[in-house]
N, C-alpha and C positions, 0 to 999 in steps of 0.2 A: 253623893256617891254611896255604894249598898258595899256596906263589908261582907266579905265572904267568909263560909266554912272551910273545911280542911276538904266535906265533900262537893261541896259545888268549884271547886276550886279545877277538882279533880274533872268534873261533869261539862266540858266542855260548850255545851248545848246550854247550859242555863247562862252562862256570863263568857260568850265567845270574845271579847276583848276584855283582857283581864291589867289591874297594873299589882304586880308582885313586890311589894315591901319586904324588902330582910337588909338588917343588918352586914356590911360586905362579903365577907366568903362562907358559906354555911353550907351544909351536906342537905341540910333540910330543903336551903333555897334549891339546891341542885335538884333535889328529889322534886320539889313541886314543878320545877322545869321539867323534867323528865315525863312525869306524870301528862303537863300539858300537850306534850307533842308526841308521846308512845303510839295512841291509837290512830293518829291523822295517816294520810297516803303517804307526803311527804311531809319536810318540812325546809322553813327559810331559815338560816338564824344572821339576825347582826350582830355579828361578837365585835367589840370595840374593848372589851377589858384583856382578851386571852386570847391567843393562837387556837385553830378548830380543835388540834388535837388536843388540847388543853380541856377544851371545852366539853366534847367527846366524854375522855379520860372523867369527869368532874360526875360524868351523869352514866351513872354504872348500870345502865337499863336497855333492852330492846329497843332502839331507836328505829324512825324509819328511817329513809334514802335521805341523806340530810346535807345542803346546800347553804353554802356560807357567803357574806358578805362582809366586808373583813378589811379592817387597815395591815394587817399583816401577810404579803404574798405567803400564799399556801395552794398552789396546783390549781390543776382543773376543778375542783369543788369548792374552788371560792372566788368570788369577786373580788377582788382586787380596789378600794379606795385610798390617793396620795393624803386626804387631808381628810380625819372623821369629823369635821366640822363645815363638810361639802354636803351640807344634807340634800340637796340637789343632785347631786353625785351619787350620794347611798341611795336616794329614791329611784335610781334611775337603775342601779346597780338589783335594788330589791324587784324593781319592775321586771328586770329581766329573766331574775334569777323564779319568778311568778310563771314569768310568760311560758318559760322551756317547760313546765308541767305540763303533762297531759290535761284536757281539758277539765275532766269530769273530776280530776283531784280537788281533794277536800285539803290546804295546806294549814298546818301549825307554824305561823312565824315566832320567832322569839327577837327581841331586843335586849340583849345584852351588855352594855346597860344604860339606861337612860343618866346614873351618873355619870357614869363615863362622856355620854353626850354630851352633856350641859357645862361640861369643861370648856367643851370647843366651840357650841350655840345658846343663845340665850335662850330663855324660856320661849319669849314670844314664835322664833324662828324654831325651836323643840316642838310646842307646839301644833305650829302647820304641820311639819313633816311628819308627826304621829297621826295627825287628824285626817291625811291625806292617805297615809300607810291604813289606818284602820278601819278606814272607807274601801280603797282597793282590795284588801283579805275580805272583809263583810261580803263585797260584791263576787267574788271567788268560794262563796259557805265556806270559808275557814276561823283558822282562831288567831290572834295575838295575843300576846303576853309579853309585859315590857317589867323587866327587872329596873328596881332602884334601892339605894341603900335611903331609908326615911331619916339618918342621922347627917345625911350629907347637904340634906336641903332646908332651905326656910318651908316652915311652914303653908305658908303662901302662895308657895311655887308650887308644889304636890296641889293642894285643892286645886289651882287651875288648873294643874293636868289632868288630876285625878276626874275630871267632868266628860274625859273623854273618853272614858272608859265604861263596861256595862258594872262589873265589881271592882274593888280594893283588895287584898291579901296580905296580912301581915303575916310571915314566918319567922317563927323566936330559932334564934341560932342554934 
């Protein structure tokens, strides 16, 4: 795995699937998410820790048109999942929420957050549905970026996931 700066972090184009390391709630993490999806057409987000508007509210910046996928009902701008541990379900929910883009869109997905996932799936089954998600944005020219807290997990778990990713990002709280 290549660790990242604070500017290739930013630079989309060098490390289009990114995995974001911070510690749980941080203004910083928020910023570096923000930073990811500002310039894109649109973007997807899997929020599984917060409500959209949470989410939104969290990242105080020019956002584009922004699509959610979501254990929590929130309206027409979000997909709707019974169980965040249906990754079958979120993929098919992320599929969708991919497909309604105009073609020639370049999307910013965000994962929010991969701990939160791993409460509900184990790694091995974490990892399909990332590797499968990161392969569908690549084939779309867009980006990923998967939030996790590096204090929540074994060591062990991260490097496998982290393999699937072009960079790493750690942001100090």
């Amino acid at each position: 795995r290549r660790d990242m700066s604070d500017a290739s972090l930013t630079d989309r184009r060098d490390a289009p699937v990114a995995l974001v390391l911070a510690p749980g709630v941080s203004e910083r993490r928020a910023d570096a998410c923000a930073r990811r999806v500002a310039d894109a057409d649109a973007a997807v987000v899997v929020s599984l820790r917060q409500p959209p508007d949470d989410w939104r509210a969290a990242r105080d910046a020019a956002l584009p048109p922004t699509r959610f996928v979501t254990a929590d009902p929130h309206g027409d701008d979000a997909n709707t999942v019974a169980d965040p541990g249906d990754l079958t379900g979120l993929g098919i929910a992320v599929s969708e929420r991919l497909d309604s883009l105009p073609a020639d869109a370049a999307p910013a997905v965000c994962v929010d957050s991969l701990t939160t996932l791993l409460q509900y799936a184990d790694t091995e089954r974490a990892y399909r549905f990332l590797q499968v998600l990161c392969g569908r944005v690549r084939a779309a020219n867009g980006t990923v970026h998967v939030h996790a807290d590096p204090d929540a997990h074994a060591a062990d778990d991260l490097d496998r996931l982290a393999g699937l990713f072009d960079g790493v990002r750690s942001v100090e709280s």
